[in-house]
N, C-alpha and C positions, 0 to 999 in steps of 0.2 A: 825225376826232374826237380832240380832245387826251386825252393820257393822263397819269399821276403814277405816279412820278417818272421817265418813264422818259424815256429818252436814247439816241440813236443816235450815240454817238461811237464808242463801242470798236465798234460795228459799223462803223462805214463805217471804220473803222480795220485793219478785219482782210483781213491779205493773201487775194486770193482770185486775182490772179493770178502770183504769184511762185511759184519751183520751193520747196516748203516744205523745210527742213532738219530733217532724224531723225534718230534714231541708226542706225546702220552695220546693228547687228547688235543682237538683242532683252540678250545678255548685255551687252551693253555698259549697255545700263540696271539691267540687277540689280546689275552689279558698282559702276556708280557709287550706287545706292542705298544698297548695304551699306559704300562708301565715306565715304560722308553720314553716315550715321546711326553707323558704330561710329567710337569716335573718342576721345582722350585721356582721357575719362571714365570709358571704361573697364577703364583702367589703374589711375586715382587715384580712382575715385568710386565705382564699384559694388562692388568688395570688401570697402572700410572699410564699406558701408553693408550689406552681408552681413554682418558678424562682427558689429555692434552691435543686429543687428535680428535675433538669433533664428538666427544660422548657415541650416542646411539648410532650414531651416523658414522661413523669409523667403521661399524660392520659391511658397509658397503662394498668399499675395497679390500678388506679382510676376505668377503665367501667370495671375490672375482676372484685375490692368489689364490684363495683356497679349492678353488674349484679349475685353473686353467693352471695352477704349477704345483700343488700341495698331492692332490689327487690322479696328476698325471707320472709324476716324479715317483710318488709312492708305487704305481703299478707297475714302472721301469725296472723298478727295484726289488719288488716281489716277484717279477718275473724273472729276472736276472737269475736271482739266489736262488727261487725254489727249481728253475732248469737244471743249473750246475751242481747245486747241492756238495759244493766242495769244502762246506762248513769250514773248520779251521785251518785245512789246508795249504789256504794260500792267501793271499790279502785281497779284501771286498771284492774287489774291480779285476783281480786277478784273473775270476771266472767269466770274465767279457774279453781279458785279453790272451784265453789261452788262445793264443798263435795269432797275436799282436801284441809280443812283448813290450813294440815302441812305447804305446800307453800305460804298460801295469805301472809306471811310477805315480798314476792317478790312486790305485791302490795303497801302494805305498804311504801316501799321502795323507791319506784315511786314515790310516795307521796312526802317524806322526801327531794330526791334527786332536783324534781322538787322545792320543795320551797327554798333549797336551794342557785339553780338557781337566785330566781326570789326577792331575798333578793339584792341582788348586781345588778339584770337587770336592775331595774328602773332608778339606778342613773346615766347610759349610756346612758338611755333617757332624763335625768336632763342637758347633757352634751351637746348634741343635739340639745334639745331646746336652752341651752343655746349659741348655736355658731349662731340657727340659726335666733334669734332676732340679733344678732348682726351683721348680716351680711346685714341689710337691710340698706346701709349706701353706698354711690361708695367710699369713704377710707376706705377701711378695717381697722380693729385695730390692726389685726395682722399682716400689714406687714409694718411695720414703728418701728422706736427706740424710736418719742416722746413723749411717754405715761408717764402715773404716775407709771404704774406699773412694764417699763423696767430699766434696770439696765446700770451701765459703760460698762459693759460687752457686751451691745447685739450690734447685726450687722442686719442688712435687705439685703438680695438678691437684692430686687429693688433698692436699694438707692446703692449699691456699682457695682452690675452685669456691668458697663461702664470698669470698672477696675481689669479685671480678675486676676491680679496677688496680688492686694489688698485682693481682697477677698476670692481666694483659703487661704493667711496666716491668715485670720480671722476663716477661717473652721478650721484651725487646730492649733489653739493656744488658744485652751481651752475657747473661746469667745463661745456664744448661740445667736441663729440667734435668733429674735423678732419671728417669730409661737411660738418657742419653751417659750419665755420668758411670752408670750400671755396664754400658753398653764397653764405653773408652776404657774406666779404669781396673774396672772388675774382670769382665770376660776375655777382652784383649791386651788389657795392661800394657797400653798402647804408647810408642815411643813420640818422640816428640817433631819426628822426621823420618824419613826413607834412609838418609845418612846415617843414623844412630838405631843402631841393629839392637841392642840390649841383647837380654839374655833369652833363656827359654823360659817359656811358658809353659812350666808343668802340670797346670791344671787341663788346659787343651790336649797336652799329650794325651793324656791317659782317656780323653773323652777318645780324640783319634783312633785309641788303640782301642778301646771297645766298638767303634765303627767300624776297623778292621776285622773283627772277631765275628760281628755283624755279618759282613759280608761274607765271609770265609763259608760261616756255615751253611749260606742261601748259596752257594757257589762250589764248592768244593765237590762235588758227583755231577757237574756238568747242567745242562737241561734236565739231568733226573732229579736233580734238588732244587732247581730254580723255576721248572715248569710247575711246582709241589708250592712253592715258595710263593708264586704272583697270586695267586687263590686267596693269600691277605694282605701282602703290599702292595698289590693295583685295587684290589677291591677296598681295603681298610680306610685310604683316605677322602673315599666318595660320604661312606659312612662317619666320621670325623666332619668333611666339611661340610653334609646335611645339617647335623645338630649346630653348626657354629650358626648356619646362614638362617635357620629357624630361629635360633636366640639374636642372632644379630638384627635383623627383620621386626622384632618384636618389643625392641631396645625403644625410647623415647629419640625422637629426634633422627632414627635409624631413613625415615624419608627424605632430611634433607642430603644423605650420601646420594644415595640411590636416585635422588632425581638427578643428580651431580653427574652423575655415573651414564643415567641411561638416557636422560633427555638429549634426543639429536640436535643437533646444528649443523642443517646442511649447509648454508651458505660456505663450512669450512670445505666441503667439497672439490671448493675451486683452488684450493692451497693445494701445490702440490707436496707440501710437504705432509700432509694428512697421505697423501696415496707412496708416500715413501714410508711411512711407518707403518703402511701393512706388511711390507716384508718380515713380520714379528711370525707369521703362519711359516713360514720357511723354517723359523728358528725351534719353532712348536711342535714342526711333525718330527722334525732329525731325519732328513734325508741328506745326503754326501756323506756322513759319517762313515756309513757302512756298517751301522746298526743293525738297518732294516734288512739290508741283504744277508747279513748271516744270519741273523734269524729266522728269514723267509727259507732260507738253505736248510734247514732241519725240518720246514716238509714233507709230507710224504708227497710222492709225486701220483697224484691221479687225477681224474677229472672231476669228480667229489670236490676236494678241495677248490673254490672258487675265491684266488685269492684278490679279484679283482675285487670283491664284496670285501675284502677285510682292507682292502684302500678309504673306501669308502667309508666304513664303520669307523676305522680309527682316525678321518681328517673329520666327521661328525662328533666324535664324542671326543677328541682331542680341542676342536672351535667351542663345544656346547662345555665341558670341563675352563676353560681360560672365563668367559662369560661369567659362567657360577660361581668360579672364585672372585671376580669379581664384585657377586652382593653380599659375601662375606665380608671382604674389604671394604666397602664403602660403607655397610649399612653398619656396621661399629663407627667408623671415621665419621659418619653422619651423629651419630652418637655421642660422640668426641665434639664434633664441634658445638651441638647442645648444649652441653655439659660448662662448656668453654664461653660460650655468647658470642663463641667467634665466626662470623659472616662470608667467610672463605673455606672452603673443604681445602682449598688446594694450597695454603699455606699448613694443611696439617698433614699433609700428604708427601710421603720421602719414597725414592723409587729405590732397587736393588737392596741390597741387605737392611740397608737403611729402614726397610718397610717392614720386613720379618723379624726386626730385632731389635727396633724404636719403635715406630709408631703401632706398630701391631700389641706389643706387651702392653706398653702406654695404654693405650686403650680397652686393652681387656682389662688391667688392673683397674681399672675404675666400675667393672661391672660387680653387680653382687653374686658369690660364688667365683670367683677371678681364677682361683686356683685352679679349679676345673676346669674352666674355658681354655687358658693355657696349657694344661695338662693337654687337652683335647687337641689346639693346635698345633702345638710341638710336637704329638705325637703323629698327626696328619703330616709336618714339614719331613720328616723321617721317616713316613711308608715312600713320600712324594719322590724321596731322594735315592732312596735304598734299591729301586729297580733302575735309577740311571747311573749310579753309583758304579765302578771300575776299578780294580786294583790297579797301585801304583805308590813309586815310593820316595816318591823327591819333594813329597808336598811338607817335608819336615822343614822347610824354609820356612813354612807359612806359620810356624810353632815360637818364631821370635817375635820380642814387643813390635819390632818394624815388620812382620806378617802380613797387616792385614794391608800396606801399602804395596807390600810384593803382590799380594791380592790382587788388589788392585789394576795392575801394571799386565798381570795373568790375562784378567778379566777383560782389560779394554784392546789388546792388543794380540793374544792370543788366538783366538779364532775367528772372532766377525769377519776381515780381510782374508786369510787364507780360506775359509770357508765357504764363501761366497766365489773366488778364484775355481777353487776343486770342484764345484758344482755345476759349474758354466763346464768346465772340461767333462766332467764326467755325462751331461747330459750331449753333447757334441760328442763325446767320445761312441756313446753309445747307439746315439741315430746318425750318425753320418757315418764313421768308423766301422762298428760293427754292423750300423743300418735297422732302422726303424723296422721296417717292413721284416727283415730275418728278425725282431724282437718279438713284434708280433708274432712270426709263424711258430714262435718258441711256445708263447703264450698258447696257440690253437693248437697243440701237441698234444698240450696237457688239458686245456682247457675243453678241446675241441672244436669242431670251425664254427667260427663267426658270420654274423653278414657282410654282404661284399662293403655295405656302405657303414659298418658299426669301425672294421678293417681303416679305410678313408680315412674316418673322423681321428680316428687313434693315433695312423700313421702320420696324418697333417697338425696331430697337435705334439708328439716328439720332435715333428720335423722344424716347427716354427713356433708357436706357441710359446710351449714352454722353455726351448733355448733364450727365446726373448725375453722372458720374467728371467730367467737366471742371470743374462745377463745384466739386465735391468737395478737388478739385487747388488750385483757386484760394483755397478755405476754409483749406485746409490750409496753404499757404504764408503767409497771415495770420497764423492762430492761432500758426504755428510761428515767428515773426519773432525774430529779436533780432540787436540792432546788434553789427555787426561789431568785433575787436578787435585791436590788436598782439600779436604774439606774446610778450608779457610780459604778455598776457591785460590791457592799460590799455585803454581805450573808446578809440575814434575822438574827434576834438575834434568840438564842434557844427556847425562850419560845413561838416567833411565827410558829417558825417548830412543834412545839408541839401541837399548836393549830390548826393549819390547818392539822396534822393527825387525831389529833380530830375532825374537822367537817368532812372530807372525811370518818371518820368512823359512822358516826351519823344516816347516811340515809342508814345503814345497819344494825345495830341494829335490827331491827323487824324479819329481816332473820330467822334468831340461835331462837330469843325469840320465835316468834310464833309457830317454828317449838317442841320447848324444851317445850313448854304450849300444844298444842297439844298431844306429845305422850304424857303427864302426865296425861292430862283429860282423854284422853282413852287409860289408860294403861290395865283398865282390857279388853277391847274389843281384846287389841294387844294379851294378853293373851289367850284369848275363840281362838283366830286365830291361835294360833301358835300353841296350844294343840292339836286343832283339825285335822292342816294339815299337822303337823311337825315343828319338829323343825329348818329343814334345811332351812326354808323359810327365805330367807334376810327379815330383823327388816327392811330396808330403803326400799324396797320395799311394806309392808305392810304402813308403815308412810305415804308414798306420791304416795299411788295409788288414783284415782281418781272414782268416780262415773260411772258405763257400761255408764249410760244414762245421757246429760245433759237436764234437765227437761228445765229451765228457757227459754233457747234457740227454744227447740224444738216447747215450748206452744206461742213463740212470731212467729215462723215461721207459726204456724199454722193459728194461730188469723189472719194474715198475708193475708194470703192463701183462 
């Protein structure tokens, strides 16, 4: 008897007699988890967004996502993967839609959105390396004026900080301190516009091409060299950012960051713009990617493995990791502003690269030992990056003087909107579509059974809950839009507004397609269905119902067992 929509490809597709590949040892997946998900961001993106949202009191609505969509999203997903265990197979979402093709374009999407990503990731790693060869030197290059590459314009903190009244008129007469001149003419050899492309940047090549070399060798034997691999780039940059946050902490002046930092202010509580920029936890753990679920897919399948515990452990040491990088960051910039007599942290404070690659070296070069401290940092922003890191090969755009505007343009328009999009579907896809309750019973397969009321709370927070934060997520990145700008605060020109609604629309495309290729292939099956039971039967409901039974899953549980 025919069925809709359903399809035995990714079934008869799934290894059943091959020796399956897992990881080694269960830490090996925690540490690449917490690999995954902590990562440059939160260095440059969760502290700015602590200090402007309320200080200490920003964590309020931070552990609500964190605990009602970070934590529930993440078990969807470990459940998903380590069931189907259809590793690279097929795309993320693939193995929720064997036999509901309608949605594998959620998959697909995953796909699109991740390479997206990972076109512009690399050359943050080019940047990296590139600070952190140069740091190996006790004169730093960027905190002095007598380079070939600064200008009449620049000023040094160091060289003027004797003369505070000097150099507060240097901050503000339009002059650029040497990090920054370090930053423009040195490292990016930066054009003068988005329009004026220049040439190549041959010194970032070759940084690039040693991050490719980087990768290749942590990557190239699959999980057997990467599970080997996380042992020092998840681990190495806890160890980095201990020693930074002890020296930081113990710097003069290091308390006025830090009070900056952690003193609450509830009253911002009632802003709701404070309760929109915790959606940063969304951005933190990397769920919809389709990270989590192929990794969780190289499980072994037993009731041992408790991957509900590894939800948990990596939304705790992923929230507790973004914090601590946080007193690393403040308590130099507290430091800074000592040093400085200046009365504001927050005019010393730049968000996104801006923070990793200005204000961060800036102020380490002022400490004594500079050299090392940057050493230490650099080499922390490079373990941070090296496990979220992705081959891919069009980031060679990013290698001309106009780069870091393509940057740019990547960055603002690239994923936050489709991301947000594919996460709302996939979490609907997954509890209405496939059904909360059949996710669950996936879970108690492997897991074994639950209570009937632990069941309840699970199912009613797939069912409502967290579809509401996702969508909530994606409202918010709407309402909150605005076009991106040069750093002389000029607009972008029209045609790159144009193109970056084009790439953010790119890694959605498969959605609409596959779902619109599906019902055509079986449109007569839709018909035998709706003859048969009526016609009252929702059309969307017959498109994207799913299989009673997931085969693929159940025969690996078995095998398993």
């Amino acid at each position: 008897m025919p069925t809709f929509p359903c399809s035995e490809e990714y079934e008869a597709a799934s290894p059943t007699s091959t020796e399956p590949l897992d990881w080694d040892q269960p830490v090996q997946f925690i540490l690449s988890l917490i690999g995954y998900s902590v990562g440059l961001g939160s260095i440059w993106r969760f502290p700015y967004i602590v200090m402007i949202n309320g200080g200490g009191a920003f964590l309020v609505p931070y552990l609500i996502f964190l605990l009602f969509c970070g934590i529930p999203f993440c078990y969807m997903e470990f459940t998903l993967g380590q069931f189907t265990g259809l590793k690279d197979t097929a795309p993320p979402m693939s193995s929720a839609c064997n036999g509901c093709d309608a949605i594998a374009g959620v998959g697909w999407s995953m796909l699109l959105v991740s390479g997206v990503l990972c076109i512009y990731y690399n050359i943050i790693m080019a940047w990296v390396i590139f600070y952190f060869m140069h740091s190996f030197q006790w004169q730093l290059p960027w905190i002095s004026c007598n380079n070939s590459w600064n200008t009449p314009t620049c000023f040094s903190y160091t060289q003027t900080v004797v003369d505070i009244v000097l150099l507060r008129w240097k901050m503000w007469s339009g002059l650029r301190c040497s990090t920054l001149e370090f930053w423009n003419h040195r490292v990016l050899e930066i054009s003068a516009s988005i329009d004026e492309v220049g040439g190549v940047n041959w010194n970032l090549f070759g940084c690039m091409l040693a991050a490719w070399v980087v990768t290749f060798m942590c990557l190239f034997k699959g999980i057997k060299s990467s599970g080997k691999v996380v042992y020092v780039s998840a681990l190495a940059p806890y160890v980095f950012l201990t020693v930074l946050v002890i020296r930081g902490v113990t710097l003069p002046g290091a308390s006025i960051g830090l009070q900056f930092y952690l003193k609450p202010h509830w009253q911002q509580l009632k802003s709701v713009k404070v309760w929109l920029a915790a959606v940063q936890v969304f951005y933190s753990l990397g769920p919809a990617w389709g990270g989590l679920i192929t990794m969780s897919s190289y499980n072994q399948v037993m009731p041992t493995h408790a991957f509900f515990r590894d939800a948990v452990i990596l939304s705790v040491v992923c929230g507790g990791t973004n914090i601590f990088c946080g007193l690393a960051v403040f308590s130099v910039t507290g430091h800074m502003a000592y040093q400085t007599r200046s009365k504001s942290v927050t005019s010393l404070m730049l968000t996104g690269p801006g923070l990793a690659f200005i204000a961060y070296p800036e102020a380490l070069g002022q400490i004594p030992g500079a050299a090392i401290w940057t050493v230490l940092f650099f080499a922390m922003l490079f373990t941070l990056g090296l496990d979220s890191q992705v081959k891919y090969q069009l980031e060679f755009a990013f290698l001309f003087q106009a780069g870091v505007y393509f940057f740019q343009i990547f960055d603002w328009y690239g994923t936050p909107i489709s991301i947000s999009i594919i996460a709302t579907l996939e979490v609907i896809a997954l509890s209405y579509f496939y059904g909360g309750r059949r996710l669950f019973t996936n879970a108690e397969t492997m897991l074994g059974p639950r209570a009937k009321l632990t069941r309840i709370v699970w199912v009613s927070i797939w069912y409502i809950v967290t579809p509401c934060f996702t969508f909530f997520i994606f409202v918010t990145i709407i309402l909150d839009y605005t076009p991106p700008k040069f750093n002389n605060g000029q607009p972008f020109p029209q045609w790159a507004t144009i193109a970056g609604w084009c790439l953010a629309s790119i890694s959605l495309i498969p959605i609409p397609l596959l779902a619109l290729m599906e019902t055509y292939r079986n449109r007569h099956n839709l018909e035998e269905r709706v003859s048969r039971q009526g016609t009252s039967i929702e059309i969307s409901f017959l498109v994207f119902s799913c299989l009673d039974r997931h085969e693929s899953g159940r025969r690996r549980v078995n095998g398993a067992v």
